[in-house]
C-alpha positions in Angstrom: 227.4 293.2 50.7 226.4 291.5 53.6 228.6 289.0 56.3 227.1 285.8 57.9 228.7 284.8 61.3 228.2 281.6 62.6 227.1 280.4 65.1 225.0 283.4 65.6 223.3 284.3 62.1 222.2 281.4 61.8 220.1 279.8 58.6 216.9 283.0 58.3 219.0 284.7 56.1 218.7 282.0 53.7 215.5 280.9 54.6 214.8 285.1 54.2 216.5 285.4 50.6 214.2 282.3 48.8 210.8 283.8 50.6 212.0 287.0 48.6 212.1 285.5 45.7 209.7 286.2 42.6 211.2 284.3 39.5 214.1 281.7 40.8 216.3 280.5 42.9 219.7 278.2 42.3 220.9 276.4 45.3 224.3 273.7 45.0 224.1 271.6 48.0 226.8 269.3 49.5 225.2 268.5 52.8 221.6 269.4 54.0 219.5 268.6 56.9 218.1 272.5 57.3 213.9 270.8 56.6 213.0 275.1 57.5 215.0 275.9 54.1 213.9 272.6 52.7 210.4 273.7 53.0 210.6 277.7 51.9 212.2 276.0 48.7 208.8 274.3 48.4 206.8 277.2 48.9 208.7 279.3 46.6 208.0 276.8 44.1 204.4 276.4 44.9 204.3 280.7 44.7 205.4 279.9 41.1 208.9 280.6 41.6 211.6 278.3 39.3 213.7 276.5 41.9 216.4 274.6 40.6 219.0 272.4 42.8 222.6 271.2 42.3 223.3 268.2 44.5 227.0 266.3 45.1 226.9 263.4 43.7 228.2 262.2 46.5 229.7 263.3 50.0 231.9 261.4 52.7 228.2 260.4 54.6 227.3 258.1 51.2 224.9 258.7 48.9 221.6 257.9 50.8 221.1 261.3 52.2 221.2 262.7 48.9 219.0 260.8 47.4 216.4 261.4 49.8 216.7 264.9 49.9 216.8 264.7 45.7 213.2 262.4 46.0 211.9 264.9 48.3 212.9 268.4 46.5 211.4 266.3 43.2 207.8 266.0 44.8 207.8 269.2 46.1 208.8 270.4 41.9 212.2 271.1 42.4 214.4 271.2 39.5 216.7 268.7 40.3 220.7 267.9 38.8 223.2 265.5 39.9 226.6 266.4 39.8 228.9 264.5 37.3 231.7 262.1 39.3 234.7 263.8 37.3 235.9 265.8 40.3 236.9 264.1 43.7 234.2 266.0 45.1 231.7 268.9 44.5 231.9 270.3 47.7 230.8 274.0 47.0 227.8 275.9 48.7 226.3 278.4 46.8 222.5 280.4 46.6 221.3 282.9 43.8 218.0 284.6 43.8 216.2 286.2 40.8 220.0 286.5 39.1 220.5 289.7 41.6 221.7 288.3 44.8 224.6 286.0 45.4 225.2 284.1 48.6 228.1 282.1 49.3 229.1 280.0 52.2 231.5 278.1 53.7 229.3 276.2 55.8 227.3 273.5 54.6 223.1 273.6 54.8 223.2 271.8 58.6 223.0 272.3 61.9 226.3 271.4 62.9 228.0 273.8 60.4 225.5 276.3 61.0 224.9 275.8 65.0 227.7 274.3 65.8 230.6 275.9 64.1 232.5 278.8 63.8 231.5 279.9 59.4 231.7 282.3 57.6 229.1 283.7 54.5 228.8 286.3 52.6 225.8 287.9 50.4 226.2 290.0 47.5 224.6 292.0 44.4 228.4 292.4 42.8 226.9 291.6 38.9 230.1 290.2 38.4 230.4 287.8 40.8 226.5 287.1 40.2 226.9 286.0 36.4 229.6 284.2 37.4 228.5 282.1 39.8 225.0 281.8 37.2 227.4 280.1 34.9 229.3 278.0 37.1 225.8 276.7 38.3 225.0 276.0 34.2 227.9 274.4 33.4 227.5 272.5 36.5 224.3 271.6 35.9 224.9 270.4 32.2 227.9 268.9 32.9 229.9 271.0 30.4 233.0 272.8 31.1 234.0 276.2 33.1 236.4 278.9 32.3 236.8 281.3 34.8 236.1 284.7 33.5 236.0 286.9 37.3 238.9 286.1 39.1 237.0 287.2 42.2 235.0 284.1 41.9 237.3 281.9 42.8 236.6 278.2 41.6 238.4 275.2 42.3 240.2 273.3 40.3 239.9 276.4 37.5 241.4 279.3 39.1 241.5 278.8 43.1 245.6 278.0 43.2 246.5 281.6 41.5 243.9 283.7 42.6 244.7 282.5 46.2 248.2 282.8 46.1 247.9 286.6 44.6 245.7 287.1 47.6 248.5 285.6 50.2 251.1 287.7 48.1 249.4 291.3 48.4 249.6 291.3 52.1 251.8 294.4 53.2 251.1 294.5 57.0 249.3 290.8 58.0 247.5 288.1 56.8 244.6 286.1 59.4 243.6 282.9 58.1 240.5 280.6 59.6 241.5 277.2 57.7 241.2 273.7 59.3 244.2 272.2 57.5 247.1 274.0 55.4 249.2 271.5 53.7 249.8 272.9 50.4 253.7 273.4 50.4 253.3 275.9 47.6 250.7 278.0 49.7 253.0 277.7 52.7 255.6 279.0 50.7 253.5 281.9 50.0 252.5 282.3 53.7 256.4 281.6 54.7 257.6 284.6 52.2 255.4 286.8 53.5 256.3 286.3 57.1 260.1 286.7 56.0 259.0 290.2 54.7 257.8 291.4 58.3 254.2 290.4 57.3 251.9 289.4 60.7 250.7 285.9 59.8 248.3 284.0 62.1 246.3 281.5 61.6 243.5 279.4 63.2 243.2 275.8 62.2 246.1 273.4 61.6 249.6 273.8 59.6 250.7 270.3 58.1 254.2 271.6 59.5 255.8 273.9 61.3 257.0 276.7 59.7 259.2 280.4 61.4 257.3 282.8 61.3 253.7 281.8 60.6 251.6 281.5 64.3 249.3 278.9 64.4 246.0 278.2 67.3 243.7 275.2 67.4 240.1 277.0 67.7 238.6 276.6 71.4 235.1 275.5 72.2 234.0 275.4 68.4 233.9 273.3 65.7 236.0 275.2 62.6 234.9 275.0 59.5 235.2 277.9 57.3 238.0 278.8 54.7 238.6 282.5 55.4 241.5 284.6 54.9 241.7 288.7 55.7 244.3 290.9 53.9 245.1 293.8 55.8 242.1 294.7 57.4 240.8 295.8 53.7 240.6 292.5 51.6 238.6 289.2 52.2 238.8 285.6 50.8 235.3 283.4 51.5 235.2 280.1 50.3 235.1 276.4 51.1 238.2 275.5 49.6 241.1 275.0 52.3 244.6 275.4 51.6 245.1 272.0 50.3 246.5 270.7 46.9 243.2 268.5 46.6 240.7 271.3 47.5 242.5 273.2 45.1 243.1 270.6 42.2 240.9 267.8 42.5 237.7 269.3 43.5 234.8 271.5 42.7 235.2 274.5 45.4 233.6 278.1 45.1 234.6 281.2 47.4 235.1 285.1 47.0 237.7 287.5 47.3 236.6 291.0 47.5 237.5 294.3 49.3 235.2 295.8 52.2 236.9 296.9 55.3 234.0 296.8 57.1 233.3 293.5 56.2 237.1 292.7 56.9 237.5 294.4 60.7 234.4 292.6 62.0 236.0 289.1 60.9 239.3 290.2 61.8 237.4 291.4 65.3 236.3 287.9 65.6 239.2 286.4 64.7 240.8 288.3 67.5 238.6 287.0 69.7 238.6 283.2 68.9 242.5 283.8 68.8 242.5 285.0 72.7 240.3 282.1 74.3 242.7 279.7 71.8 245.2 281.4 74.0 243.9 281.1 77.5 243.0 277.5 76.5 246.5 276.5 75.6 247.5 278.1 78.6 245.4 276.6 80.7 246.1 273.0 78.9 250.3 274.0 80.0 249.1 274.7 83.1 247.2 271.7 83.4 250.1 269.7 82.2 252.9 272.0 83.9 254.2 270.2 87.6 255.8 273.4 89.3 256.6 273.1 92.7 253.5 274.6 94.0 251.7 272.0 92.1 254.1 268.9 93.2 253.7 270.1 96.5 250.0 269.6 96.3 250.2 266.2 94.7 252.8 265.5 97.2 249.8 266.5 100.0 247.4 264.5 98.2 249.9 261.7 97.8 250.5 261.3 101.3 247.2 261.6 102.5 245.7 259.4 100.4 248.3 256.5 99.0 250.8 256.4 102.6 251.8 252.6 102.6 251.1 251.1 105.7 253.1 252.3 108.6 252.3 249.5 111.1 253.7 246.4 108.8 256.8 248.7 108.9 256.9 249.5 112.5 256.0 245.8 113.1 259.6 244.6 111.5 261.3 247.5 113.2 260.2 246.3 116.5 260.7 242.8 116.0 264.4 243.7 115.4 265.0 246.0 118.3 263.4 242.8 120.4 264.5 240.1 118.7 262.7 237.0 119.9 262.0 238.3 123.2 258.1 239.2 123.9 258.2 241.0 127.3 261.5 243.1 126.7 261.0 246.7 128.7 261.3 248.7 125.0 263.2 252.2 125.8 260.8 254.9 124.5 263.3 257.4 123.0 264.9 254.0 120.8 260.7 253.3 119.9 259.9 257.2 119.1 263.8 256.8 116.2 262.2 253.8 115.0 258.8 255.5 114.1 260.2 258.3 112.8 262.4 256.4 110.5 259.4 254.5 109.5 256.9 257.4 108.3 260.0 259.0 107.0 261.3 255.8 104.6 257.1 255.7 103.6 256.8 259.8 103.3 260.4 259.3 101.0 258.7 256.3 98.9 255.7 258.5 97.9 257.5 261.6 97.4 259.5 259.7 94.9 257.0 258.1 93.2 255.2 262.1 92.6 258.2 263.7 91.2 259.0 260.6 89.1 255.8 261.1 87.5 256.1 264.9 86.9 259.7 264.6 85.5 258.1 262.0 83.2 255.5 264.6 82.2 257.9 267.2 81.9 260.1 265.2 79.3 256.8 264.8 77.4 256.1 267.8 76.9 259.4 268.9 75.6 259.5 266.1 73.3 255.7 267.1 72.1 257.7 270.7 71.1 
């Protein structure tokens, strides 16, 4: 079994498995704009290999894309097959070559997802995960329907809910999750037990609420999207199906559990990673965001030095009021040097005011934000 990172791994490990090919490849596509796999999927054909594609029926973009890429794949002699519109969406990625090798991804065939985005894939020659996914892609492909028969091919709506939750309930030390939005309240409830029994639970991506016990980091300086899920540094879930009750119930999702701790530390080792720069950029954001007094001081600083009022109006109207109407009074210098002073200090005192007003206001944001 093999692990695709992205970004990093980028798409030759696809383009590599269909110019291995000798007698077919089956590709389900949601989203495509890779033209280097687009055209190794020609050549395969014109080698005299039987390529046959699955395409969505539709995806969030519309249907145009789609259609072009289905004209295109049809003059180069792809087999081509439209979803059916049963499902809310056929949003599964999935490659087999020569009925041997099974790749499944969570990122979709584009640059963004592969480029741009932190993904996860996996390739593998498990024969039951390979006959699986072969039936899926007929059943697909007819339009007829699928019964799950390998519950480590986990398929949405058929078997995804309990094979997931099984996963999330086997966890005896910790649970790391990549998802970009958990919302199913019977999966948090899975994730919330866990974390009751002294289970490490720690996710990157977005919880639809807060729940004790379960951490939770927005990824830094990446795009997420991947579905990923490691059990103990020994099991791993791949899919494209988040932890929602439409991905899960409504939809047409395909992942993998399977164990392989080496396979398991170097996502968890990456997961560690993306979870530390999460951290240093939510600390930098409270820093950012934090007004201690070293920090008020320098706004203060700025403040002062940059938005003063206008002493002279004010030193105009104190003078006029120590000389009253008179224009060649003798003025005594130590009653000029008091009025001066009180002048910068009543504009100094206007400023400051105005700083720590705003910082108190920030402050109160952010505890209301908690």
């Amino acid at each position: 079994m093999k692990l695709l990172i992205q970004p990093g791994d980028g798409v030759m490990p696809l383009i590599k498995g269909v110019n291995a090919a000798r007698r077919s490849v089956q590709i389900a596509i949601f989203r495509f704009d890779q033209r280097e796999l687009e055209r190794a999927l020609a050549k395969a054909v014109s080698r005299g290999v039987s390529v046959s594609a699955l395409i969505a029926h539709t995806n969030r973009a519309g249907e145009e894309n789609l259609r072009k890429l289905e004209m295109r794949l049809l003059g180069a002699g792809v087999t081509v097959a439209r979803t059916a519109d049963d499902l809310l969406r056929y949003h599964g990625k999935w490659m087999i070559v020569d009925s041997k090798c099974l790749y499944v991804m969570a990122f979709n065939f584009t640059h963004q997802d592969i480029e741009q985005s932190r993904s996860f894939g996996v390739i593998t020659r498990n024969r039951d995960a390979v006959r699986e996914a072969m039936r899926l892609f007929e059943c697909d492909t007819t339009r007829q329907p699928y019964e799950a028969g390998y519950e480590g091919f986990v398929t949405s709506p058929v078997n995804a809910r309990g094979a997931l939750a099984r996963f999330i309930e086997a966890a005896r030390k910790e649970i790391v999750i990549y998802d970009p939005q958990v919302s199913d309240r019977a999966m948090l409830r899975c994730f919330a037990d866990r974390a009751k029994a002294g289970i490490q639970v720690r996710l990157i991506g977005h919880v639809a609420s807060k729940h004790p016990g379960i951490a939770a980091r927005k990824l830094a300086n990446l795009r997420l999207h991947t579905r990923t899920m490691v059990r103990d540094n020994c099991w791993v879930f791949v899919g494209s199906q988040s932890l929602r009750e439409a991905e899960l119930d409504e939809r047409r999702e395909v992942g993998l559990i399977f164990r392989d701790s080496q396979i398991a530390h170097r996502i968890h080792d990456r997961f560690d990673a993306d979870w530390a720069a999460s951290e240093r950029a939510a600390d930098e954001k409270a820093e950012d965001n934090a007004d201690g007094p070293e920090r008020i001081a320098k706004k203060v600083a700025k403040a002062v030095s940059k938005e003063l009022p206008p002493v002279a109006p004010l030193l105009d109207g104190a003078v006029r009021e120590l000389a009253g109407e008179l224009t060649d009074v003798d003025l005594v210098p130590s009653e000029v040097q008091q009025v001066v002073k009180g002048a910068v200090k009543e504009a100094v005192k206007e400023v400051v005011k105005d700083v720590l007003e705003e910082a108190a206001e920030k402050a109160r944001g952010a505890l209301r934000g908690v």
